[in-house]
Every structure is written in structure tokens, then in C-alpha cells.
N, C-alpha and C positions, 0 to 999 in steps of 0.2 A: 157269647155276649160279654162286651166288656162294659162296666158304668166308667167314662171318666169324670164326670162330677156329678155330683148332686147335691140341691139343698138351694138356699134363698141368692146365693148371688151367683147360679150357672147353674144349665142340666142339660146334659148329655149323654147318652147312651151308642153303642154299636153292638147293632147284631146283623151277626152273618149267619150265611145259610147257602150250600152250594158254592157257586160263581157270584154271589149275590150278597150287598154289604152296606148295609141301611145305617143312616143318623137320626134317634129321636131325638128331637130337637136340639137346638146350639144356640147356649145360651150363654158363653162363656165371649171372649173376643178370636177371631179369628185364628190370632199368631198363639193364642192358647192352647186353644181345639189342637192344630195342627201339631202344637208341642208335647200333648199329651198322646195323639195317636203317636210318635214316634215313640217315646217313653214305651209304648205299648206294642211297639214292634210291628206299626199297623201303618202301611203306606196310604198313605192320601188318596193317593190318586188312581186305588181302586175304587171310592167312592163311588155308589149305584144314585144315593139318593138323599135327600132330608126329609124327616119329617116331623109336622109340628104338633105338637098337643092344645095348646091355644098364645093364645099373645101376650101373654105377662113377659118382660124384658128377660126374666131369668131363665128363659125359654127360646127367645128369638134375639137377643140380644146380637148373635155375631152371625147372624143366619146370611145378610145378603153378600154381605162382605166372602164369609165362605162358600157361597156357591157360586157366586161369580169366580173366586178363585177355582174352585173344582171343576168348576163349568157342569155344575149336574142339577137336574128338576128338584122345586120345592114344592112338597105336598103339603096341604092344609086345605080345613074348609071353606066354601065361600064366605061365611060370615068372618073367620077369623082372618082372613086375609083383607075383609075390606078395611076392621077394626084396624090390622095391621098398618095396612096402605093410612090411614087417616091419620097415625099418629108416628108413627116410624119417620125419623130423619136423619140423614149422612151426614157426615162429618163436617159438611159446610153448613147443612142445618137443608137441605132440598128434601120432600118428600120422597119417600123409597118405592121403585118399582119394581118388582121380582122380574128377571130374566127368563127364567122357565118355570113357571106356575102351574102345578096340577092340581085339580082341585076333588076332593071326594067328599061322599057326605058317612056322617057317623051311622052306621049301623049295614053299610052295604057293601062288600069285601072286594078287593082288587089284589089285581095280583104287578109284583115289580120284581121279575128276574126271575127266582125259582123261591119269592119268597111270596106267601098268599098273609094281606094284610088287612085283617078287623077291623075296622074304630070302632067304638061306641061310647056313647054318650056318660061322663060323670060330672057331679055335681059340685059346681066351683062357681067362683062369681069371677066368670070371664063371658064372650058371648056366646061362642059352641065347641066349649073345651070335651075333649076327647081322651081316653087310653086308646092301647091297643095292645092287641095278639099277633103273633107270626107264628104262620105254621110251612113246615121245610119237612120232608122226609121223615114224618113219622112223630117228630117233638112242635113242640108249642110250647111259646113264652109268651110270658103276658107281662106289658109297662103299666102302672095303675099308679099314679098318685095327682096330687092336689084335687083331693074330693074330700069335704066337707064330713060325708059318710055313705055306709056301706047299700046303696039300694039291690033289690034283688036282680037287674039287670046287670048292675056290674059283680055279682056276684056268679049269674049265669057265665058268662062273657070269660070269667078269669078259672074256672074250674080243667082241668085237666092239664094243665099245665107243667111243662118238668124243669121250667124255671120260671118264677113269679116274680117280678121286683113290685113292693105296695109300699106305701107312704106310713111312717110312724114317725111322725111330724112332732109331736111336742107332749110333756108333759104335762097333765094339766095346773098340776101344785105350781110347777116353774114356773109358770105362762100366768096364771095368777095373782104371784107374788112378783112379776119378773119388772123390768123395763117399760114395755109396750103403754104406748097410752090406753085408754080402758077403750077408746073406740077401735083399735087395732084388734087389742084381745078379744073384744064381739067379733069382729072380722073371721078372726082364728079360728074360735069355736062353734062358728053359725053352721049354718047347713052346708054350705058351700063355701066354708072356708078348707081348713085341712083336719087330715085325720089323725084324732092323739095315738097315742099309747094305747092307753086302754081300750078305745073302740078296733082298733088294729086287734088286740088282745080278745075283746069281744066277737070278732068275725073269727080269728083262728077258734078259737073253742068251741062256734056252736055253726058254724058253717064253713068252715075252709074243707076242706077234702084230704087234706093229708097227700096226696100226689105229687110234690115240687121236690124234685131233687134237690135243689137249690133255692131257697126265699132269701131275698135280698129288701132288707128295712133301708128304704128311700126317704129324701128329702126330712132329712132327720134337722130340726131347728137349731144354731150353735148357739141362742140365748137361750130357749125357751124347753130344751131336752137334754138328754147328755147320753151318750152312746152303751153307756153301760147299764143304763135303765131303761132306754129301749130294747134291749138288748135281752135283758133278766126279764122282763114284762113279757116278750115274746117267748121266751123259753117257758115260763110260767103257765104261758094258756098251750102253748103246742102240748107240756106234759100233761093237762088235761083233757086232750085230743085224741083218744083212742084210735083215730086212724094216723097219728105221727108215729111215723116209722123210721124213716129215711132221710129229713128234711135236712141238710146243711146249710146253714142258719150263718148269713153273711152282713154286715152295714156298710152300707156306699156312702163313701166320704165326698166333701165339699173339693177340699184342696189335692188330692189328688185319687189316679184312677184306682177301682177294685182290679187285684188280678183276672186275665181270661175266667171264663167259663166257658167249658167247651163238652159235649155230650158225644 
């Protein structure tokens, strides 16, 4: 699993598995994406697949552009792809039609390559935003952010995992005190906006499972957090965690990729 970005202005993830070598979502611009998988030592043009979480720009932003370059299928749900289709536009300003569209619904697993892939439904204000789990030969990873908060489904969904990437999105003091108009900041902290620090903080201590070789603090805010206190916040609740054992405790940056994770 590599993140090459994360956070408000791009998100991207690759995870492999076997022969098989999946994109959560591409939100970054094309000649980006591509520049970062080399950076990472990671050939394009094994590309298996995209896939999307919901339609916020910072998500799908360089989506058609790259797959028409990779020439590979984009997976999303039916609702997010019509939201997509309705408001998505090329660079002449024409409405955008996905080339190879596969569509799945959240909660019923399919499999692409040697990799078997989850969605299921979390809570954001988009119209059928999703995570997901991949399961490969024994390990399971689970993508979880932009959720408002932690319901007991996507709690189910993310357990046994031996790499977690979850959203610790913002500060609440920062977010606050910070920039954001006050209707943005309701946005932030509603149900379906993102998940702070401390509700992140709040799920490790009293429900995460302690099983992640690897936890990866996503989509971390650059006004409204700062890396070092999501950071101390998560270390906080894991040491009140009696089953944290083993976790190595990683933050996925904006501007560029985290090193490999590899099991």
C-alpha cells in the first residue's frame, strides 16, 4: 500500500496484492498521479483499476483524464457516477463520460484480479460515499475517511485489518478559532462532515481492536490540524488501548507520497 496523497486538494491511494494493483480514487491532476507513482518506483501501466469513494473533486478530480490514459475501468456507485456525470467537465467545459464504467453497490464484495473488494457505506455529505477493505492472501486493508463519525457498521467493516488508513481530519480548537466561515465549520463538525482528532481518538480507545500493523492518520486538514497533534492525540488513546501492541503509527501527507507498506 502506498498513499501518494492525501488531505483537501487530492487523494490517492495504491494497493497491491498478487498480480493485481488497484487506485483509490485520483484526485490529484493526471501528470501528478503519474509523477508521483514514478517517484515511487511504481509503473503506470500496471494499472488494474480505479476506484472511487464518492465525488467530491478532491477525489475525482484527475479520474477521466487517467484512465483514459491507462485505458483501465472506473469503479463507483450508480448514484456517484450519475452526481459525477451531471456535474464533471473537460477542459473545454463538455460534460464527461467515463470510458469504462463499472459500477457496484456498497455493502456487496466483488472481486478485480486476486484482490476481493468491500465498500460499505460511511457517513459524509456526498450522495453514496463509501470506504473500502481489500482482502489478498491472508491480509486485509481497510481505506476509511471523510466520515462525519464512527457508526457501528463502519466499525464492523474496518476490524481485522493489518493495515487501516482512517481520517483524523482536524482539530477541534483550530477549526474553531481558524479561517473557515462558521457555515463551513458546521459542515466540518456535522455528522457527515469529517472526523476530528479526538473522535478518531475516541474510536481507538474504546473500539478499535489493536490488530493494524500499520495505522495510517489520513486526510489530516493543513489549516484546521497540524501533524504533530494528530499525531500525539492518536498515540494518546492507542496507550490507553490495552490491546495496542504492535501498531506503527504513520500520517499520510498532502504534497507528497508515504513510503511503500508492504506485508
Amino acid at each position: 500500500m502506498t498513499v501518494l496523497a492525501s488531505g483537501s486538494k487530492g487523494n490517492c491511494t495504491l494497493v497491491s496484492a498478487g498480480g493485481t494493483r488497484l487506485l483509490v480514487d485520483a484526485g490529484l491532476s493526471c501528470r501528478e498521479l503519474l509523477r508521483r507513482l514514478a517517484l515511487c518506483g511504481e509503473n503506470a501501466t500496471g494499472i488494474d483499476a480505479i476506484l472511487i469513494t464518492h465525488e467530491h473533486s478532491d477525489h475525482v478530480g484527475g479520474v477521466n483524464v487517467l484512465a483514459k490514459r491507462l485505458k483501465v475501468p472506473v469503479y463507483m456507485t450508480a448514484a456517484t457516477y450519475e452526481m459525477y456525470h451531471r456535474y464533471a467537465r473537460d477542459s473545454a467545459g463538455n460534460r464527461i463520460t467515463l470510458q469504462r464504467l463499472e459500477t457496484f453497490e456498497a455493502g456487496r464484495m466483488f472481486e478485480i484480479g486476486d484482490v476481493t473488494v468491500t465498500p460499505f457505506t460511511i457517513p459524509h455529505d456526498a450522495v453514496d460515499p463509501v470506504g473500502f477493505t481489500f482482502r489478498s492472501e491472508g491480509i486485509k486493508v481497510g481505506v476509511c475517511t471523510d466520515l462525519g463519525y464512527m457508526p457501528a457498521s463502519v466499525k464492523h467493516h474496518i476490524r481485522g485489518c493489518q493495515i487501516l488508513m482512517i481520517e483524523s481530519n482536524h482539530d477541534l480548537e483550530m477549526l474553531r478559532g481558524g479561517p473557515y466561515p462558521w457555515a463551513v465549520k458546521q459542515r466540518v463538525m456535522s455528522r457527515v462532515g469529517h472526523l476530528s482528532n479526538d473522535a478518531l481518538a475516541d474510536f481507538l480507545t474504546t473500539d478499535y481492536d489493536g490488530g493494524a500493523e500499520h495505522l495510517i492518520l489520513a486526510h489530516l486538514s493543513e489549516q484546521n490540524n497540524h501533524p504533530e497533534i494528530a499525531r500525539m492525540t492518536a498515540e494518546r488513546a492507542l496507550g490507553e488501548q490495552q490491546n495496542f501492541v504492535r501498531n506503527q503509527l504513520m500520517l499520510a501527507a498532502q504534497h507528497e507520497p508515504l513510503p511503500a507498506i508492504r506485508l
